[in-house]
LUMDRENKOL-725517 format. One line per 2 residues: their letters; for each residue x, y, z of C-alpha. Coordinates in Angstrom, 3 decimals. Layout:
% residues N
a) X Y Z  ... $
This chain:
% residues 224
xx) 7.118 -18.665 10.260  5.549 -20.257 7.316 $
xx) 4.695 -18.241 4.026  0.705 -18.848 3.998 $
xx) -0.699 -16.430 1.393  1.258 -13.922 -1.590 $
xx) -0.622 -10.614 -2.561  -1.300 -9.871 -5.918 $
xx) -1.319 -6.055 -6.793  -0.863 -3.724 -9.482 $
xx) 2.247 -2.679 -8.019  5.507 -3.835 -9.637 $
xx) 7.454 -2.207 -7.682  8.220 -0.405 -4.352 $
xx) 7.903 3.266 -5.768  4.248 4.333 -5.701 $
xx) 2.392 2.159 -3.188  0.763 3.878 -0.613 $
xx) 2.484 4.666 2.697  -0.293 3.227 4.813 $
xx) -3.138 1.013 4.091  -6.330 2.935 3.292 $
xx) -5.030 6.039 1.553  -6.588 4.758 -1.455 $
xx) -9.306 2.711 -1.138  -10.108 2.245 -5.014 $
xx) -6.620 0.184 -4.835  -7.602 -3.769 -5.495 $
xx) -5.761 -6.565 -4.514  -6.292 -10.544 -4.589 $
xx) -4.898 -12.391 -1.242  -3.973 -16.216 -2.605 $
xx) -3.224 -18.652 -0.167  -0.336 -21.073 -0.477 $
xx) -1.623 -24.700 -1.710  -1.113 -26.083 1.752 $
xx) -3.165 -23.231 3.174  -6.157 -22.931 0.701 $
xx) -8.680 -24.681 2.564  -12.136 -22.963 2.414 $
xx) -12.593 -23.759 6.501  -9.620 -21.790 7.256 $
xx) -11.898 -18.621 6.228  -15.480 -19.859 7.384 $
xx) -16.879 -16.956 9.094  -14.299 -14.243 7.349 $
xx) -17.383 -12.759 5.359  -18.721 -11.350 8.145 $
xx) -15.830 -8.833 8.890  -15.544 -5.446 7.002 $
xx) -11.752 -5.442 7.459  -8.695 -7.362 7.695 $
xx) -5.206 -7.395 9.208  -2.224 -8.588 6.984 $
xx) 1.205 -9.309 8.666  3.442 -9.715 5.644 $
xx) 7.487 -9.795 4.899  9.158 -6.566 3.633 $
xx) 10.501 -8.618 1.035  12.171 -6.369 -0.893 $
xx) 14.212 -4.654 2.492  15.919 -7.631 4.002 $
xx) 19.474 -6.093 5.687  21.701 -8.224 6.792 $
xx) 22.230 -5.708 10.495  19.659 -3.386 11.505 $
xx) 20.042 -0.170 13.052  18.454 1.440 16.031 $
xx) 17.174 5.064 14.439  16.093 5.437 11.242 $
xx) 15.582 8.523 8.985  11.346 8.924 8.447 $
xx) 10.493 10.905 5.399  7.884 12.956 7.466 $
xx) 10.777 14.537 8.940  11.901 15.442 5.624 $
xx) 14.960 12.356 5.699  17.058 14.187 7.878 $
xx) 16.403 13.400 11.641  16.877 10.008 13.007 $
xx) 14.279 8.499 15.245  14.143 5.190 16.978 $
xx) 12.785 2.399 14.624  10.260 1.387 16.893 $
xx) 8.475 4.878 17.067  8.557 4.155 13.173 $
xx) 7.029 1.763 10.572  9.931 2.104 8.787 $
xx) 10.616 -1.863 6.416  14.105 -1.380 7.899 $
xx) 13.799 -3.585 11.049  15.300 -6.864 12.772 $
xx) 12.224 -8.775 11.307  10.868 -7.238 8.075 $
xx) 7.055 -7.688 9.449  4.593 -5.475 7.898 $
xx) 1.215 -4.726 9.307  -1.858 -3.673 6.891 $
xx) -6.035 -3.211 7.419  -7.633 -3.770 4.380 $
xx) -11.303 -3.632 3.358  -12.849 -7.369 2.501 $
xx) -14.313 -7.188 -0.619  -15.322 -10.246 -0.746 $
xx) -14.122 -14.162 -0.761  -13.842 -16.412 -4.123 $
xx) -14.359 -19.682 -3.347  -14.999 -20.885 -6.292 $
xx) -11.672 -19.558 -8.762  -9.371 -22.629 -9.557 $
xx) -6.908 -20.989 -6.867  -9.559 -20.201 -3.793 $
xx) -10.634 -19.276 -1.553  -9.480 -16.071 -2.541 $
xx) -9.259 -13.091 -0.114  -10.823 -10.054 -2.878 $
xx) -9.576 -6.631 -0.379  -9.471 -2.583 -0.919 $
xx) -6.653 -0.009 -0.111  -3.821 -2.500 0.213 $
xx) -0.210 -0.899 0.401  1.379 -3.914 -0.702 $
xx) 3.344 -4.755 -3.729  2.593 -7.699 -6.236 $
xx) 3.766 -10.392 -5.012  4.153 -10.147 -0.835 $
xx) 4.758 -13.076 1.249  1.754 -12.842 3.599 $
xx) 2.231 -14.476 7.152  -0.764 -14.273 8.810 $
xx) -4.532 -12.816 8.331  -6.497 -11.700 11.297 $
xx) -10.171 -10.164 11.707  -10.415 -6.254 12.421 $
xx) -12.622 -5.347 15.402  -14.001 -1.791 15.361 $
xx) -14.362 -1.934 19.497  -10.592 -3.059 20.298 $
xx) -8.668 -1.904 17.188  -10.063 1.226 16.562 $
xx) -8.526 4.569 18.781  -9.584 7.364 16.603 $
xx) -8.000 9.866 19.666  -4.984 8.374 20.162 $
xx) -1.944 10.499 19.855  0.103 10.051 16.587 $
xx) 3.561 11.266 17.552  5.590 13.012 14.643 $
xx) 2.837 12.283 12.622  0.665 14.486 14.399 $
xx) -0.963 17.287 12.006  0.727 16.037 8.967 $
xx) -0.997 17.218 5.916  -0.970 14.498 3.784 $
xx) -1.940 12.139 6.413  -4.782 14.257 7.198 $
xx) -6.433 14.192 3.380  -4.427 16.733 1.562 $
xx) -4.342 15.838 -2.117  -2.432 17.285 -5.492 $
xx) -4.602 17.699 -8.320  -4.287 15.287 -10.819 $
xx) -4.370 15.324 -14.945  -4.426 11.694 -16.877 $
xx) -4.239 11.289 -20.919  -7.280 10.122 -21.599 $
xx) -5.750 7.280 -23.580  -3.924 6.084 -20.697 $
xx) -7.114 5.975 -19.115  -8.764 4.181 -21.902 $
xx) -5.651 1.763 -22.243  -6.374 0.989 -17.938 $
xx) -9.877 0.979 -17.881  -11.791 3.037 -15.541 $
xx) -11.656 1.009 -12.793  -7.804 0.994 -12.956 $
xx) -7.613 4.498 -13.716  -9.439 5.669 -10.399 $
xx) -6.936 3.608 -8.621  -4.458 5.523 -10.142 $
xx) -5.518 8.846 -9.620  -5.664 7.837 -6.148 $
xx) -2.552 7.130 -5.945  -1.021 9.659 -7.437 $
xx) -3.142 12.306 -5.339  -1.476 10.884 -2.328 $
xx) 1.529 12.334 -3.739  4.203 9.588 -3.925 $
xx) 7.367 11.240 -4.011  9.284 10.713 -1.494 $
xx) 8.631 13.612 0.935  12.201 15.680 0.711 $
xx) 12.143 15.900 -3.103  10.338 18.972 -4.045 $
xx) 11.847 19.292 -7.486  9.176 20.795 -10.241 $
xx) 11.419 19.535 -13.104  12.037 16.040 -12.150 $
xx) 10.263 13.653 -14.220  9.032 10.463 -11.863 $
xx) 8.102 6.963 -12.534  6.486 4.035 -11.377 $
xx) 4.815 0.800 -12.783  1.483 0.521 -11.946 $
xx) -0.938 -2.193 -13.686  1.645 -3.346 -16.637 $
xx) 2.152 0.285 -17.177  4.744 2.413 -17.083 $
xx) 3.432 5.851 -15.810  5.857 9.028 -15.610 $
xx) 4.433 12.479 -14.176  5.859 15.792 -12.787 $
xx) 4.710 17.864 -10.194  4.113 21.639 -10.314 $
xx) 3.217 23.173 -7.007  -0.007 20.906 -6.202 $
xx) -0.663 19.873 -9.780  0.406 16.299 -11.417 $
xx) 0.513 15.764 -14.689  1.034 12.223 -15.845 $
xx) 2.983 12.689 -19.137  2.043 11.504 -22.728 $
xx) 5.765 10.497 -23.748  9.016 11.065 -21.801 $
């Protein structure tokens, strides 16, 4: 498969992005196609679509063997599941599968059409493979079963309370900052590390945030 489009996020690394598209729709992202693929009638009739698909490569979890079962955090890291019941990046092909919102299409930046999209759980950076309309009628199953996700509170909008130095938020701009505080609410630690005097950290817009968790409250810290 040909590489047709890269991501660009404020993600510079794995730790902190989202576990599923969505969870934080303030999250922007800029889809730029490859030069052989930045044609503006490869996206004629895109605009009218809410939402996207994205298959994209797992980049940074390329293994050389797979295995069968796999350890979800859900399940606290401990008991293996097949991969398949999963969306684990630890598969025989690396493909990742996110719906994001359209914000909108630049046609006219020096590097356009541009693909503008919302709540992307993508790094900066991802090797896009494909981009696909959403339809509400077919793709849409809001009673479907979710397996061992089922009742999961996080999944199901629990969020930690979060506090933000105002000069970080200053120094990100308010736009930034929302996105953020979304992510952080989401809670990013990995879900079998509860410990309240770990300090975490994550790059997030050029910036190198650090925070601690106490119970359900983050604090993003002033200096580490």
């Amino acid at each position: 498969m040909e590489i047709i489009a890269r991501i660009k996020t404020d993600f510079g690394s794995k730790f902190g992005v989202p576990r599923q598209s969505g969870m934080v729709p303030e999250l922007r992202g800029r889809v730029v196609f490859e030069k052989e693929y930045r044609v503006a009638e490869a996206v004629r009739g895109l605009e009218g679509f809410d939402y996207v698909w994205l298959l994209w490569d797992f980049s940074e979890a390329h293994r050389e063997q797979w295995s069968p079962t796999v350890r979800p955090p859900r399940l606290g890291g401990n008991e293996r599941v097949g991969v398949f019941a999963t969306r684990s990046p630890f598969r025989p092909n690396s493909i990742g599968l996110s719906a994001v919102r359209l914000l909108g299409i630049d046609y006219d930046a020096e590097d356009g059409p541009a693909l503008l999209v919302g709540g992307a759980d993508l790094m900066d950076g991802t090797p896009i493979y494909d981009i696909k309309p959403y339809l509400p009628y077919a793709d849409a199953h809001p009673d479907a079963k979710a397996g061992f996700t089922q009742g999961n509170a996080n999944a199901e909008g629990e969020r930690l309370e979060v506090e933000v130095p105002e000069a970080l938020v200053r120094k990100l701009g308010e736009e930034k900052a929302a996105a953020l505080r979304g992510v952080l609410e989401a809670d990013p630690r990995p879900r079998y590390q509860d410990d309240e005097e770990r300090v975490y950290g994550l790059t997030f817009a050029g910036q190198d945030i650090h925070f601690r968790v106490e119970g359900k409250l983050l604090q993003v810290l002033k200096n580490v």
